[in-house]
Every structure is written in structure tokens, then in C-alpha cells.
C-alpha positions in Angstrom: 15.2 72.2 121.8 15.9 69.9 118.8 15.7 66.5 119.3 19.6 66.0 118.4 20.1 68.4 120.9 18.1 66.9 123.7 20.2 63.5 123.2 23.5 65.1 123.3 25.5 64.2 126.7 26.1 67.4 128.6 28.2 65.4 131.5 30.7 62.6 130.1 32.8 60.4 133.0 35.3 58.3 131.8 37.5 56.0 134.1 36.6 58.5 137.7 38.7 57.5 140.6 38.6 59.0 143.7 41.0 58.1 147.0 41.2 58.8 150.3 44.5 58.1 152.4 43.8 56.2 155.8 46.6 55.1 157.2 50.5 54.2 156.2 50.4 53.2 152.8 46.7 52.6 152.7 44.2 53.7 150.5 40.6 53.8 150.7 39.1 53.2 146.8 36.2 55.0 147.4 35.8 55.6 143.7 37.9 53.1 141.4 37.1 53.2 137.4 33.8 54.6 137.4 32.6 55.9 134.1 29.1 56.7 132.6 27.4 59.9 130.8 24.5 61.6 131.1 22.3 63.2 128.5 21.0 66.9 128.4 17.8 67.4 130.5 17.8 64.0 131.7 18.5 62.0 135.2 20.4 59.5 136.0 20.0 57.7 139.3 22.9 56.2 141.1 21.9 54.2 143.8 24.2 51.5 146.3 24.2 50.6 149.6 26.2 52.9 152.1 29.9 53.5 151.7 29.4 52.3 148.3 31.0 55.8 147.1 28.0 57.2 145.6 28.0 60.9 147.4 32.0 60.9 146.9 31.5 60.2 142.3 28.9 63.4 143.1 31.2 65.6 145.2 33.8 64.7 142.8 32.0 65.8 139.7 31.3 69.3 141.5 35.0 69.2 142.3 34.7 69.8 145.9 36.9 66.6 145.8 39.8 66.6 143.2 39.8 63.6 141.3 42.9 61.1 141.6 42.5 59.5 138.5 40.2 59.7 135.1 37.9 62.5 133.3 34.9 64.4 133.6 33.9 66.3 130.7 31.2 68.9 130.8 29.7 70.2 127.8 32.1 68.5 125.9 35.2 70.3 127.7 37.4 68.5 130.6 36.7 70.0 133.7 39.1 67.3 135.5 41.5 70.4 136.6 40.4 74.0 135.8 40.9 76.9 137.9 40.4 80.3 138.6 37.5 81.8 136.3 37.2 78.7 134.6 36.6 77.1 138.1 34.4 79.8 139.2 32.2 79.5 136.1 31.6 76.0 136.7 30.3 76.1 140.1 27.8 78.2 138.9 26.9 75.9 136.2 26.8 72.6 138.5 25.3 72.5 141.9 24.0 70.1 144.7 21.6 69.9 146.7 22.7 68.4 149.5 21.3 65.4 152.1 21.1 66.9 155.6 18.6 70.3 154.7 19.9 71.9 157.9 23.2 71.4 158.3 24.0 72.8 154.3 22.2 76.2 155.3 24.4 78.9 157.0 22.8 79.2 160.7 24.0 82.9 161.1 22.3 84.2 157.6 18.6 84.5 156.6 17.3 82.7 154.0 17.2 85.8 151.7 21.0 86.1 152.4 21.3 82.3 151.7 19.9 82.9 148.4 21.7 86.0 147.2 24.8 84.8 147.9 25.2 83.0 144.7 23.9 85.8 143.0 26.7 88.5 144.4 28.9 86.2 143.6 28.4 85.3 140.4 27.3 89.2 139.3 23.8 88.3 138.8 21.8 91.1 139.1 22.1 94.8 139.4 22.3 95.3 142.9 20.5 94.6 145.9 17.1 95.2 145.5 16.7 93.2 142.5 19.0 90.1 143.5 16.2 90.4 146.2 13.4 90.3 143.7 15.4 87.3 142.4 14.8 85.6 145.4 11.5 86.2 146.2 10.8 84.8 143.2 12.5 81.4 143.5 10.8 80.8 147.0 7.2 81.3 145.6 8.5 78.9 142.9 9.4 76.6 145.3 6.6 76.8 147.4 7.7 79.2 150.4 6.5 82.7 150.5 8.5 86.2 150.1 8.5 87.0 154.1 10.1 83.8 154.5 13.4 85.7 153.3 14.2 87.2 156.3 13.7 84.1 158.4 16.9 82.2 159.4 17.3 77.9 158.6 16.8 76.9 161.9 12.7 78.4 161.7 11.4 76.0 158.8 11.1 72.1 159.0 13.1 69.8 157.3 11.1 70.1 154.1 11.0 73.7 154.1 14.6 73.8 154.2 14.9 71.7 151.8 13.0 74.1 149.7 15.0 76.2 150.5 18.2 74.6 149.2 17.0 74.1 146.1 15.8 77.7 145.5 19.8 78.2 146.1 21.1 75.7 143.8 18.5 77.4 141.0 19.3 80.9 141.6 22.7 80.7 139.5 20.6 79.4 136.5 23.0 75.7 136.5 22.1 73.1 133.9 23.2 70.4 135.8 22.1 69.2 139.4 23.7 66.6 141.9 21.3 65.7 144.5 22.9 63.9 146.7 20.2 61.9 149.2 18.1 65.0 148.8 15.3 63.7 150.0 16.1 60.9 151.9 16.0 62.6 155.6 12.3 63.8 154.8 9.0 62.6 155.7 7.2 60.1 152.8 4.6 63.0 151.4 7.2 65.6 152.0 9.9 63.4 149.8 7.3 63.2 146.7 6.4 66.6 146.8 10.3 67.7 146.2 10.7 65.0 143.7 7.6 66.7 141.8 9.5 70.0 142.2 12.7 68.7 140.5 10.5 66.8 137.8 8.9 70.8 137.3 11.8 72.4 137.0 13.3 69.9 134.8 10.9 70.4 132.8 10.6 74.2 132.2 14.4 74.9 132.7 15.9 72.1 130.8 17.9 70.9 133.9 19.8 67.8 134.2 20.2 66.0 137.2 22.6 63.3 139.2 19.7 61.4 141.9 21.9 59.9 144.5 19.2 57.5 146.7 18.7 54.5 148.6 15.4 54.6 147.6 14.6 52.3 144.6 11.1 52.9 144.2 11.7 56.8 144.1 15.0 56.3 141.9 12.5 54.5 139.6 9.8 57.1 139.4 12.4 59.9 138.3 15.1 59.2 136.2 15.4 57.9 133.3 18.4 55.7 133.5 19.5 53.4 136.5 23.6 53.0 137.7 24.5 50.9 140.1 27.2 51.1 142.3 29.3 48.5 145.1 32.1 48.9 147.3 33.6 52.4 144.7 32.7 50.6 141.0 29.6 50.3 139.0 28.5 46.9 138.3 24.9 47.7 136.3 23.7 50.6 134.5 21.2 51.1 131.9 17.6 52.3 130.9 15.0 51.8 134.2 12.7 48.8 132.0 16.0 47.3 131.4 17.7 47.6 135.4 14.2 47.3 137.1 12.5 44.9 134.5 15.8 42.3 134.1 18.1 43.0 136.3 21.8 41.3 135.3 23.7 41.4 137.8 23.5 39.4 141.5 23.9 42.6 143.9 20.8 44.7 141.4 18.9 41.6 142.0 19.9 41.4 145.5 19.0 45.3 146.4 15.7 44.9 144.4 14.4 41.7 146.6 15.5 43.8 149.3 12.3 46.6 148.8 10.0 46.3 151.3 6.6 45.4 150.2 2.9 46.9 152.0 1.6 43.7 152.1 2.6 40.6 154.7 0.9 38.3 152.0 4.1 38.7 150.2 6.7 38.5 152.4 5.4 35.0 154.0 5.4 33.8 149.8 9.0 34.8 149.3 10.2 34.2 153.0 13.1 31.5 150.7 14.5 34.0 148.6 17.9 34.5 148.5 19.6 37.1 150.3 22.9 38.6 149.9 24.7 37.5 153.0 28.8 37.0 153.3 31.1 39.6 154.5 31.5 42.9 152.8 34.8 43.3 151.1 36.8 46.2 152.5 37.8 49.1 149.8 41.1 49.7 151.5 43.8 48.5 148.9 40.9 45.8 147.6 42.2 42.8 145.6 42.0 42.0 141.8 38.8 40.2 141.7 35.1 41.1 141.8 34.2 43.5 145.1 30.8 41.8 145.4 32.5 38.2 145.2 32.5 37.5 149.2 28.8 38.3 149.1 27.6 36.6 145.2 26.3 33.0 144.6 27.8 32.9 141.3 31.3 33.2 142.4 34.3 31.5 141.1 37.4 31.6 140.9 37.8 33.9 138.2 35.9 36.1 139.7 38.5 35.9 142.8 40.8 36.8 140.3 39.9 38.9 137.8 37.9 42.7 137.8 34.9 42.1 135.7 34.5 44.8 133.2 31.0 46.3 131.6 29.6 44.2 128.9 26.9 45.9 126.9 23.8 43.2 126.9 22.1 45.1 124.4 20.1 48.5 124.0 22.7 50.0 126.4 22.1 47.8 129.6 25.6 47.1 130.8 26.4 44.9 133.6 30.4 43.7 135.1 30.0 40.2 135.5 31.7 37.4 134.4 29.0 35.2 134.0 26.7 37.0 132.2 
């Protein structure tokens, strides 16, 4: 892989929205005017408190929502609206991994069958026995073993399912990977031994990868870009030294004082930092102004007033906020 080609952007987002209808005439903006991109063989972590709309921009991108508004351009071609073939093809070229390891596995089929599905259909392999071999294959790569195909979902632990979904998600050979809080129901160890799985197969398949989290620290240690997301619209994104290192705006400062750190020492020194308090706008027909303005310091009454916008503050670290 050139080096031009490892910097192009396989996955381009321009101006997603995303609504969902509760009530008469209401509307709940659970993804208003979100855009970013994401290079070839690279991650990009979106992180956000919940509700903030993070699984619905991944579902969306998958199109297992239908977007209301915007573009999502894959490979330089706008997916926003295929169908038929075209809409076949792509679900074999983008996949999830999903949060709950259990409840994403079909109960009545083994985990052989779970695996070969994909593969039947998407025509990948010559029958049976191979499509088999197929996924014999992926489970050793994953750290399972080949008798553990005819074993059903609910007979592994949470990490073993996990596993398990992932071997899935690779078995249609995708190039790009939403995983939506795929780690975050799992114990500690178990968590960084999936996250080294992903970073392997990165690495020898070329994959590229959406990490929806709430962990920071874990967001941090694999991607290589940072977005940030409140109440349905991103208000930072950029390279990690940039996000993690000087963080702009008042809710990525907010959610980074918010990490818990192993030692009391520290907590008792800080005990007077600020915390975001103030009510939590609602993203039912929202007003013009900033989302995060009931809850920011900084707040004015432009901000009351007016949607910030991104403003680029140099080397690609963008931030909406009016007084940056």
C-alpha cells in the first residue's frame, strides 16, 4: 500500500442527520449536521455521553437506519440511497460489531452456522465444506477453537461471544468496521485483549474502523483520531495529541476531568475542579443555540442564540465554539 493510498478517505460524511418521530409533530435530532471522514486503514473514535447519538451516526452509516438528511460517501461513491445489488454489496463491505455479544448472535444457530451465513449469502465459497473451512479458520484467528463451531451462543462467556462476532463481521472480507460499544459490556483484561485483536487485524487486513466508546482511555489507545459528540452534533474532533493533549472545547474538557484516576492522592488534589452540572438540553425539536449551553461556563448569549459551527484551530483540530 502506497503512502498516497494509505491517506486517501475511504468513508466521507458530510452534513448526516438522522430523526426519529416521537410524538405529534415532534422530532427527536438524534443526529443533526454531523460530518467528518475517515482515512483508509485508520480509526476514528467517536465518543459522548449516552443518548448523545453516537450508536444511531454508526447504524446509520451501515444503513440499517436511512438517513433523513446529508451524505455518506464510501469509496468515493454516495451510498446515502442504493438498493438492490448495490445495497447488498455494501453490507458485505461494511459491518458492526455490535455492544451486547449475546443478544447480536442468533440463539437457535451454532456458531458455525453464525459464521457461514455471510458467506452463503454473499457466494463466498464453493459450498459447504469449504465455507466451513472458512470458518474454522477465522475462530482460530480469533482465538476460539474449530469444535467450537458446532456450539450454540448461549455456551461461551461474554468474551467468547464477542470473539465470536467479530469472526462474523471478518468472514465477508469488509474494509470498514463499526464497532459500536464493542467492548464496553466485558470484563477489563477481556476488553484489552479484543482491542489487540482489532489493532491485529487492522494491521494485516488493512481494515478501517468506527470505535464507538465511553471509554476514553481505551478510545485513546486505538485510534488515531478523536470526535466528539453532544446531544446529536459533534463539537471537537481531531488528532488524539491534539483532543487529549488540548482539549478546546468545555464538554471534551469536561468528559476528560471526568476519568477516574487509581490513585485517591489525586482526587483529594482536584476535589475543586469544575464539573459540568446544569440540566441536559433535550434533542426533541432543540432550539438555535449551542446544545451544551445549559451545562457550559462560557455561555452567552450568543451561544443561546446561535449554532456554533467547526472552526479548524490548526493541524486539523476542529472544535464548535463560539469562544474559541
Amino acid at each position: 500500500m502506497t503512502d498516497q493510498k494509505a491517506k486517501e478517505d475511504i468513508l466521507v460524511v458530510e452534513h448526516l442527520k438522522k430523526y426519529f418521530p416521537v410524538g405529534r409533530g415532534k422530532l427527536l435530532h438524534a443526529v443533526d449536521d454531523v460530518s467528518f471522514s475517515i482515512p483508509k486503514g485508520s480509526t476514528l473514535g467517536l465518543v459522548g455521553e449516552s443518548g448523545c447519538g453516537k450508536t444511531t451516526v454508526g447504524r446509520t452509516l451501515v444503513r440499517l437506519y436511512e438517513p433523513d438528511g446529508g451524505r455518506i460517501l464510501f469509496g468515493g461513491r454516495d451510498i446515502s440511497s442504493v438498493k438492490g445489488s448495490d445495497r447488498k454489496e455494501l453490507t458485505r463491505r461494511m459491518q458492526m460489531v455490535y455492544q451486547d455479544p449475546y443478544a447480536s448472535l442468533n440463539p437457535f444457530f451454532t456458531v458455525g452456522e453464525i459464521i457461514t451465513e455471510g458467506l452463503e449469502i454473499h457466494k463466498i465459497g464453493s459450498g459447504k465444506k469449504e465455507r466451513m473451512e472458512i470458518a474454522y479458520e477465522l475462530l482460530e484467528k480469533v482465538g476460539l477453537h474449530r469444535e467450537h463451531a458446532n456450539r450454540f451462543p448461549h455456551e461461551f462467556s461474554g468474551g467468547q461471544r464477542q470473539r465470536v462476532g467479530l469472526a462474523r463481521s471478518l468472514a465477508v472480507n469488509p474494509d470498514f468496521i463499526v464497532c459500536d460499544e464493542a467492548i464496553s459490556a466485558l470484563d477489563v483484561s477481556v476488553q484489552a485483549q479484543i482491542v489487540n485483536l482489532l489493532c491485529d487485524f487492522q494491521k494485516s487486513l488493512g481494515l478501517t474502523y468506527l470505535f464507538i466508546a465511553h471509554d476514553l482511555s481505551m478510545v485513546r489507545y486505538i485510534s488515531d483520531r478523536t470526535a466528539v459528540m453532544y446531544l446529536g452534533t459533534l463539537v471537537e474532533i481531531g488528532d488524539n495529541r491534539e483532543v487529549y493533549g488540548h482539549p478546546a472545547h468545555p464538554y471534551t474538557q469536561g468528559l476528560l476531568q471526568a476519568v477516574p484516576v487509581a490513585d485517591p492522592r489525586y482526587e483529594r488534589e482536584n476535589s475543586s475542579q469544575a464539573v459540568m452540572a446544569g440540566e441536559v438540553s433535550s434533542p426533541v425539536n432543540p432550539g438555535p443555540g449551542c446544545r451544551f449551553c445549559s451545562r457550559c461556563p462560557r455561555a452567552g448569549k450568543r451561544c443561546q442564540e446561535e449554532k456554533p459551527v467547526l472552526r479548524d484551530l490548526g493541524g486539523g483540530h476542529l472544535a464548535a465554539c463560539h469562544n474559541l
